[in-house]
C-alpha positions, 0 to 999 in steps of 0.5 A: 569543024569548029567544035573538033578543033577546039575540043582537040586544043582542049585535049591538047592543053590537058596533056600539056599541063599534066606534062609541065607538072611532072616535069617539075616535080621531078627537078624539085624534088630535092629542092629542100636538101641535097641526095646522098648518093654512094659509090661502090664500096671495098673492104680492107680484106682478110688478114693473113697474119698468123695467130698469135703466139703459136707455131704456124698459126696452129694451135695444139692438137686435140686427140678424142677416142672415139666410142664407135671406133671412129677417133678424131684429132682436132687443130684450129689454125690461121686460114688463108682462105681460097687465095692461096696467100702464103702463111705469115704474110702479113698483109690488109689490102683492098678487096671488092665487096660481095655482090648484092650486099646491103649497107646503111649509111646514117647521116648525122650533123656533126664533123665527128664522130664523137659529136653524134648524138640522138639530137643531130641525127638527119636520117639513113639510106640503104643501098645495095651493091650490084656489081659495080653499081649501087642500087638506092633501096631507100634515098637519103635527102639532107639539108646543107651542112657539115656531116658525119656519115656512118656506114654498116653492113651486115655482109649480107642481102638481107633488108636491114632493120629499121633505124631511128634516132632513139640510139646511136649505136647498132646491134650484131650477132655471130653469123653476120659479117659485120663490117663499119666505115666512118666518113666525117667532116663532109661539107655539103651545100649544093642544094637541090643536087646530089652528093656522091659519098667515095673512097668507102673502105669497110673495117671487119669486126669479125673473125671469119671461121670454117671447119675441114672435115678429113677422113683418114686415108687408105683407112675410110672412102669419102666423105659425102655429107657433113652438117654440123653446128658451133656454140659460142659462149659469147653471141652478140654485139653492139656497135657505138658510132660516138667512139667506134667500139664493138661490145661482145656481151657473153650470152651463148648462142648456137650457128649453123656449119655447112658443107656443099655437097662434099664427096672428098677424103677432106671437106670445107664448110662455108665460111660462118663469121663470128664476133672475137672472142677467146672463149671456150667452143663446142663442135657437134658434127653429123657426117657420112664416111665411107657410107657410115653415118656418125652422129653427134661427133662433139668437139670441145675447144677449151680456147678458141682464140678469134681476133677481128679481121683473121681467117680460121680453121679448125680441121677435124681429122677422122682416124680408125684403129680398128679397120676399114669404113668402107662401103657403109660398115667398118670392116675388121684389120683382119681376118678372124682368128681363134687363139687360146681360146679367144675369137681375135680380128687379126691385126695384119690385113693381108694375114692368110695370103699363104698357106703359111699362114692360113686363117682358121675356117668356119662353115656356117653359123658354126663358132667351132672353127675347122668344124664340118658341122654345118647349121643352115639357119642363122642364129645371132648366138652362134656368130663368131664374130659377136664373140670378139671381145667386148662381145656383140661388138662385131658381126658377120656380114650379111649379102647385103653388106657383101653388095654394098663393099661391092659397090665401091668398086673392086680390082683384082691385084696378084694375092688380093683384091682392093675395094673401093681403094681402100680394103685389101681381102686377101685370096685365103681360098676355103676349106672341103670337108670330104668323109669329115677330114679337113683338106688343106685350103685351096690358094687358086687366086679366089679368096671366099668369105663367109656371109649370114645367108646359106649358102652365100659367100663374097667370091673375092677373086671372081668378084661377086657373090657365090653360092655352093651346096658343099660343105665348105668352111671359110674364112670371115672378115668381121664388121663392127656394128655402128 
């Protein structure tokens, strides 16, 4: 019994020791310096001042012609952002800083900013902002003393490179946020505590950038993809913590635009960040309009003007001229016609809604408009349509161009149906060869077009493809190859 006793004092007595020592090493930690710790910081915002001299903050249109019928006109303005402030307001106020954040903050012994240098450099901390609160990801433990406190951030959650006392200055790019706060004079001699760091207001150094994608109206469907990438002559940066100054060096770097799952007449990118500047800038966007595919869309901006601290956009504007991107093709203002000797695409969308004016006809394959001949293999050559000038610029749609304009949806209005909102097919019938005599066309309220495959055509009235084993002529709406 003796031996249990004493075998469980001795237990007992272990545990205890190894308790008394964690307990003390816990509250002597600091014993040498004093713990920074950081209250949640705020920026001083976006300024919505317009730029400088221009008219409503928008700087002079740029009109580009577009070789695959798909013209742009481009225009930078001041941005106001999502906030919906009123233009011209200019205001900096306080915001909340972006959750999950990281930011620095470097210690150095001197009660300005101008006393810094690589020999009184005391050490960094990193933290990270979570809502309110800010989560140390690595403590910074200084002696007593007075202090000028560096803080920097990139704007991001990304873990920031390692810092050290070989310099006193840090560098930053386009694309990062980059925003500073100096805090100087801080008199700390509570040893063996903790020092909380307050009224933290970070100062932008960029200018903050997006680019809205807008496709015409009554002209082209939605716009349902979009990437694209911006070029700056003017990439990187470095900031100095003696005097606060932010150094743009001219070495060309390229960033990423991105939309998030567009399905509109216009679209945003995200915001990108990039260093100010007024230099020239090139815009390459890849998007999808009205189930087309454009590649490559180059934009040059001969004077982008970015001032620290604003909010810009330039907006892109898609027109066409020449018809309706609708349903994955560009589809003819009109209905084709042969005049003097010419194969023309009419320019009125509703011409032939009367007898009036009704179109020329074609059966298949035949370029001879109001013929009977009929040629029930297709041959590229004898298309109407490639005949349009410049040549091979135009074409007959096929059944599977017929489906697609279908499903973008079809209501039947009292002459014509509209697809997708957007094309207008009026009900221009056909025309029956009986004996090889041309009857008038038939304006039942069914318009018929021609497509490539026989005997296929696109009922527009009913809506839906029809099939005949007549011999018919009717009329074609062209597309253009893309």
């Amino acid at each position: 019994m003796g031996r249990k006793i004493r075998g469980i004092f001795y237990i007992a007595a272990i545990l205890l020791a190894a308790g008394c020592g964690k307990v003390e090493e816990t509250e002597n930690v600091f014993s040498d310096g004093i713990l920074i710790e950081v209250e949640a910081p705020q920026t001083n915002g976006w300024s919505t001042e317009e730029i400088t001299g221009t008219r409503s903050g928008r700087e002079k249109a740029i009109e580009v012609k577009g070789k695959d019928g798909l013209d742009m006109e481009i225009s930078t303005l001041h941005d106001n952002g999502a906030t919906g402030t009123p233009e011209g307001e200019a205001t900096t106020r306080w915001a909340n800083m972006d959750d999950n954040i990281v930011f620095r903050v470097v210690a150095y012994k001197s009660a300005t900013a101008a006393g810094i240098s690589t020999s009184n450099y005391a050490g960094y901390g990193d933290y990270k902002l979570s809502g309110s609160t800010v989560q140390t990801v690595k403590s910074l433990v200084v002696p007593a003393g007075t202090y000028t406190f560096i803080f920097y951030s990139y704007g991001n959650s990304n873990a920031i490179a390692a810092f050290t006392n070989g310099s006193a200055s840090v560098p930053a790019t386009n694309g990062q946020n980059f925003m500073t706060y100096v805090k100087p004079g801080v008199v700390i001699n509570n040893i063996g505590s903790r020092y909380t760091l307050s009224g933290i207001v970070f100062k932008h150094h960029c200018a903050r950038y997006r680019v809205q994608a807008i496709a015409q109206s009554g002209r082209m469907g939605k716009i349902t993809a979009c990437a694209g990438t911006l070029t700056l002559p003017k990439h990187n940066a470095t900031y100095t913590f003696t005097n606060g100054t932010f150094t743009t060096q001219a070495t060309t770097g390229t960033i990423n635009l991105t939309w998030d799952n567009p399905n509109a007449m216009s679209a945003y990118s995200g915001y990108i960040y990039l260093l100010p500047q007024t230099s020239a800038a090139t815009i390459i966007l890849n998007l999808t309009i009205g189930g087309i595919a454009f590649t490559n869309k180059s934009i040059s901006l001969s004077g982008l003007a970015l001032t620290a601290n604003n909010t810009y956009c330039t907006n892109v504007s898609f027109a066409t001229t020449e018809g309706y991107i609708i349903g994955g093709a560009l589809w003819a203002n009109g209905n084709l016609v042969y005049e003097s000797g010419q194969y023309i695409n009419h320019s009125n969308t509703m011409y032939c809604s009367k007898a009036a004016n009704a179109p020329d006809y074609f059966t298949y394959n035949n370029p001879i408009p109001n013929n009977a001949e009929l040629i029930t293999t297709w041959s590229d050559s004898r298309d109407p349509c490639r005949k349009v000038a410049p040549a091979n610029t135009w074409r007959t749609p096929t059944t599977t161009d017929s489906k697609n304009l279908l499903s973008t949806g079809a209501k039947s209005q009292t002459s014509y149906t509209i697809y997708g909102e957007v094309l207008k097919l009026p009900f221009s019938s056909f025309m029956r060869f009986t004996e090889g005599h041309p009857h008038e066309p038939y304006f039942d309220f069914v318009g018929y077009y021609l497509t490539t495959t026989y005997p296929t055509c696109l009922q527009n009235g009913g809506i839906g493809l029809y099939s005949t084993d007549e011999t018919l002529a009717f009329p074609i709406r062209c597309i253009r190859n893309l």
